[in-house]
N, C-alpha and C positions, 0 to 999 in steps of 0.2 A: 504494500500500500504506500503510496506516494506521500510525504511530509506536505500537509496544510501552504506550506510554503513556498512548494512548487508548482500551486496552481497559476493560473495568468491572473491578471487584474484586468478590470475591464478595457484601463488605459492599454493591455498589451494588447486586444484584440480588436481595437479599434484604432480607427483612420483618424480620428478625433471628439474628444468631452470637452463641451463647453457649457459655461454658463452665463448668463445676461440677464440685464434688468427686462420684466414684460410688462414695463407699465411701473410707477413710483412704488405699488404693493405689490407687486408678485416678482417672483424670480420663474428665469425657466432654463433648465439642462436641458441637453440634447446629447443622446450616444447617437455619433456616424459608424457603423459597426465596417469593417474590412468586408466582410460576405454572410452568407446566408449561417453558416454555422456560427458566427462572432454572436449575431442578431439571435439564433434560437438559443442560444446559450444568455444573454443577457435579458429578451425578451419574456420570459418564462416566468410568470405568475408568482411560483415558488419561489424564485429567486429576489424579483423588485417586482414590489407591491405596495401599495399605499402604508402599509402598517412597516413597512422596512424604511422607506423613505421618512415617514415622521418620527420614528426613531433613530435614525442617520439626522436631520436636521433638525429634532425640538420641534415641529409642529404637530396640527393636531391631523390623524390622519384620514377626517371627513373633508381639509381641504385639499388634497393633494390631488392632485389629477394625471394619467399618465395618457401617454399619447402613443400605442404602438404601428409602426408603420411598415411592413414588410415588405412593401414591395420597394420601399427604396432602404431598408435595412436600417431604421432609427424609430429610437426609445425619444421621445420628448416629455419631461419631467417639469409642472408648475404646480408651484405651491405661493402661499403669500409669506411677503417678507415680513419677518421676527418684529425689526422696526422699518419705518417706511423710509426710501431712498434720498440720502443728504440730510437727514435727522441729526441731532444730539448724537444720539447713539449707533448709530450706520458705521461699522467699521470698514464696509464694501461698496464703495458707491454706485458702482456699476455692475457689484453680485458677477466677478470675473475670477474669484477666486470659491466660489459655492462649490464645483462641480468638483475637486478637487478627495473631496472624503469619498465623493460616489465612484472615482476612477480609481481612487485604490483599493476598492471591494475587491474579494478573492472571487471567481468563478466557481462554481462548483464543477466537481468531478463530471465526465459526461461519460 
C-alpha cells in the first residue's frame, strides 16, 4: 500500500487552480483538470462536496455551490466571503491566494 504521501494533489493533476473575487461577497475557484481522469478523480462527490469545502474554508456548507463541468474538465467552487472585499478585515483582496488549501488536497487512491 502506497504512503498517504504519494498521492498527487490536485495542483499535480491539473493545468491550473485558481481563485478570484465573484463579486465584493463571494469568492470563486476553478480546477482546469489536465484530462478526463485528472476531472473524474477530482470531480467525485466523495471526494469535494459542499461539506469538505466549508470545512476546508470556515463557511457554512448551505452556501457553497459547486459547478461540475465535464465536458470541458473543470470543478468551479463559490462560496461567500468570510468578510466582504477591501474590508477592515480582508487579508485577500482579490481572494488570489483562497485556492491555495484546495490544491494541496491529497487525491484519493483510484
Amino acid at each position: 500500500m502506497a504512503d498517504a504521501d504519494d498521492r498527487p494533489t490536485i495542483a499535480d493533476l491539473a493545468l491550473e487552480v485558481r481563485s478570484k473575487n465573484a463579486g465584493p461577497f463571494w469568492v470563486t475557484m476553478e480546477l482546469f483538470m489536465c484530462d478526463a481522469h485528472g476531472y473524474d478523480a477530482v470531480a467525485d462527490e466523495s471526494f469535494i462536496d459542499e461539506r469538505t469545502i466549508a470545512e476546508l474554508y470556515r463557511v457554512d456548507a448551505a452556501t457553497v455551490r459547486i459547478f461540475r463541468i465535464p465536458s470541458l474538465h473543470v470543478v468551479k467552487i463559490s462560496f461567500p466571503r468570510p468578510v466582504s472585499q477591501a474590508s477592515l478585515r480582508d487579508r485577500d483582496v482579490h481572494a488570489g491566494q483562497h485556492h491555495v488549501p484546495l490544491a494541496l488536497m491529497r487525491v484519493p487512491a483510484s
